[in-house]
C-alpha positions, 0 to 999 in steps of 0.5 A: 500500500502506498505510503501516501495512501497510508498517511491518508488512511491514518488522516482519514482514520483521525479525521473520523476520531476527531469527527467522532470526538466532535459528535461525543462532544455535541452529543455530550453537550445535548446530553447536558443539556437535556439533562439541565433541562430536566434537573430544572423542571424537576427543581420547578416542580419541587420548589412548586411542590414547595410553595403550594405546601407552604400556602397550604401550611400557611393557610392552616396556620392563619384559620387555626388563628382565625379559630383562636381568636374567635374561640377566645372572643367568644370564650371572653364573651361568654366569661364576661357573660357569666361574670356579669351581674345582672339588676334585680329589684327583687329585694326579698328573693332569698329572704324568709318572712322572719327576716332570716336568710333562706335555708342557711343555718347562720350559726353554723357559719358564724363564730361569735365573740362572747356577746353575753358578758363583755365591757366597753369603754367609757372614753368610747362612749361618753359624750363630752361637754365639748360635743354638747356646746357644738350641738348647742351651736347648731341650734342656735344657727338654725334659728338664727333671725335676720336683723334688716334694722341693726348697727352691728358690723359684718364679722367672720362666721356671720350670716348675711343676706346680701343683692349683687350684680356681677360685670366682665369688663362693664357687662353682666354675666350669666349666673353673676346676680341675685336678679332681686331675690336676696343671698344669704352668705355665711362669711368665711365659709368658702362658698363664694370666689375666693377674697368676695366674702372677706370684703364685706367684713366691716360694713353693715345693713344698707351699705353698698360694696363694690367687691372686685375679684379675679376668677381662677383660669381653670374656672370651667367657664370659658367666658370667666376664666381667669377674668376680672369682675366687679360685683356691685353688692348691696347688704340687706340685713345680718343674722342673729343668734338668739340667746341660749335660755331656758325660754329658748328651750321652752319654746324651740325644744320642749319635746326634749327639755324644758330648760338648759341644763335638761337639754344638756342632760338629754344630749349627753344621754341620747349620744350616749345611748347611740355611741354605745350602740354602734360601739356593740355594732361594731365589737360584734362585726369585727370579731366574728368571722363567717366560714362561708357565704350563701351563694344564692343570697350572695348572688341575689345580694350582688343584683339588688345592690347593683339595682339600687345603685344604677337607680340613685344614679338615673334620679340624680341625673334626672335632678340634676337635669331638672335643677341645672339644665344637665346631667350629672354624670354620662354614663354608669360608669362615670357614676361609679367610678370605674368600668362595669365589669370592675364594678360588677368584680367589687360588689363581691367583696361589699355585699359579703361585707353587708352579709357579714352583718345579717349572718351575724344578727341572725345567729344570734337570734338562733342560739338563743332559739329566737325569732321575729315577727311582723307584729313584732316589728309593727310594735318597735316601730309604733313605740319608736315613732308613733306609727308603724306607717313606713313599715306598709312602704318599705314592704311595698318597695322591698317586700316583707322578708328584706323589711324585716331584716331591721327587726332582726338586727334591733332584737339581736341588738337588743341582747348584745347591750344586755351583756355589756358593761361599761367602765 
């Protein structure tokens, strides 16, 4: 064979490798790619895997939370449900007509002091002559005379009667006059704007003042805060105490007294009488302790407090709207305090401290195997004050059972005071 055909050979046979090797190469590289091609949509369909149970995770999640937040508000709904105190007027639910507490045996619940045979303290109970000049005082404050005809001078502590027309800058404002219906002041009790009463100290019946006074800046009337005033007043007369005398007594006081010194006897026995009285109240409340609490009279208890108290605040709104033109308080709340809800938390502990009492009282009454009745009551009452009237309201508006509630009190009372000793 030729040579040349040899070298010819040999280039053909590497130019077939050299193809060849070509070929591999493209056919590699397709192959790569290929395989690329589909690690990619295998890594598509994987990471597509992936989100879609990411989303579904996801989604479980926020329902799961949608689920919580709605059980929890519904949950916090029906809690707030339950803790709620609901108004009831119905005052004598839990009580029987004796005035005891349905079905609760007290005496089992409550341990009493010794209540048989105990002292009191005389410092405690005595009314001093300090206390008996100040009741004194008050009388005679109350029957004071106003004297449009006198020479006397205007001191502090005087009661005065007095016209006056209030200006801002040369004009009258609202509520700054007596528009010709005479005032009366008591100097220096505070009752006007600071520096107005001490101005009439020294002037007497018929002088006219001229009073000039600054309104604080928090007043709480736009138009007057912080503003000057002149008020143009007019004295019409000064009251006077009368004497302290037995003809005072006499005439004024003779349903207790009839002179002086029987007043000043009849108070230091009628205080005394009281002080003892609330002091035995007190000694017997707190030093007992009551094991538990009726639930249904405590749940019953709560109702009715809460009643009574959402109606003195509907009538002092209805006061305050028919005196002043407005109401006194916006909401319940306002009128409280404090939220419903921790309103609703407090009565708990001031019903059980009201309960303490009548669980007390009516102990006492069953250790000494006692009871009240109707008639009872209508007797204290008519001895008390001369009619057993208000008993017929207070059964009216409350019902027997919570009425007679008062007896129950005065008759264990009544025993406690026997067994005290005061020294």
């Amino acid at each position: 064979m030729p040579a040349c055909f040899f070298k010819t050979a040999n280039n053909d046979r590497n130019g077939l490798k050299e193809m060849s090797k070509k070929e591999s190469k493209t056919e590699t590289e397709n192959l790569s790619l290929s395989k690329q091609r589909k690690l990619e949509r295998a890594k598509k369909r994987a990471a597509a895997k992936r989100e879609s149970l990411i989303l579904r995770i996801t989604g479980i999640v926020i329902l799961a939370a949608i689920i919580g937040v709605i059980g929890y508000a519904a949950g916090s709904a029906i809690y707030r449900s339950v803790k709620s105190v609901k108004p009831s007027a119905d005052y004598s639910a839990c009580l029987t007509d004796n005035g005891f507490i349905k079905d609760v045996n007290a005496a089992a619940l409550v341990t009493l002091p010794e209540y048989k045979s105990f002292t009191a303290p005389l410092s405690e109970i005595e009314y001093s002559d300090e206390s008996v000049d100040a009741d004194i005082e008050n009388v005679l404050n109350s029957h004071q005379v106003l004297q449009t005809e006198t020479d006397k001078k205007i001191e502090d502590g005087d009661k005065v009667s007095i016209e006056y027309v209030g200006t801002v800058d040369g004009v009258a404002f609202e509520g700054g006059s007596t528009n010709d219906t005479p005032a009366d002041l008591t100097i220096g009790s505070g009752s006007y704007i600071d520096d107005f009463e001490q101005q009439l100290i020294g002037h007497g019946v018929g002088d006219h003042v001229t009073v000039e006074v600054t309104f604080p800046e928090d007043y709480g009337k736009e138009d007057l805060n912080g503003k000057d005033a002149v008020f143009e007043v007019d004295i019409d007369g000064i009251y006077e105490k009368p004497e302290f005398t037995d003809e005072f007594v006499a005439e004024n006081l003779s349903e207790n007294a009839s002179t002086v010194a029987e007043y000043r006897q009849y108070l230091k026995d009628s205080h005394y009488e009281e002080n003892l009285r609330n002091w035995v109240d007190n000694y017997l409340l707190e030093n007992s302790q009551v094991s538990s609490y009726p639930k249904a009279y405590l749940k019953n208890l709560k109702s009715t407090t809460k009643y009574t108290e959402q109606q003195q605040f509907e009538n002092m709104n209805q006061m305050s709207q028919a005196y002043y033109g407005y109401t006194m308080y916006e909401t319940f709340d306002d009128y409280v305090g404090m939220t419903e809800a921790e309103y609703d938390e407090s009565l708990d502990e001031t019903c059980k401290e009201q309960m303490k009492g009548e669980l007390v009282y009516q102990a006492i009454l069953e250790n000494e195997g006692l009871s009240v009745t109707e008639a009872d009551y209508r007797a204290y009452l008519t001895e008390k004050d001369g009619s057993d009237d208000s008993l017929n309201s207070e059964v009216e508006q409350y019902g027997l059972g919570y009425a007679m509630k008062n007896m129950v009190k005065e008759k264990a009372l009544e025993i406690a005071l026997r067994g005290v000793t005061v020294q």
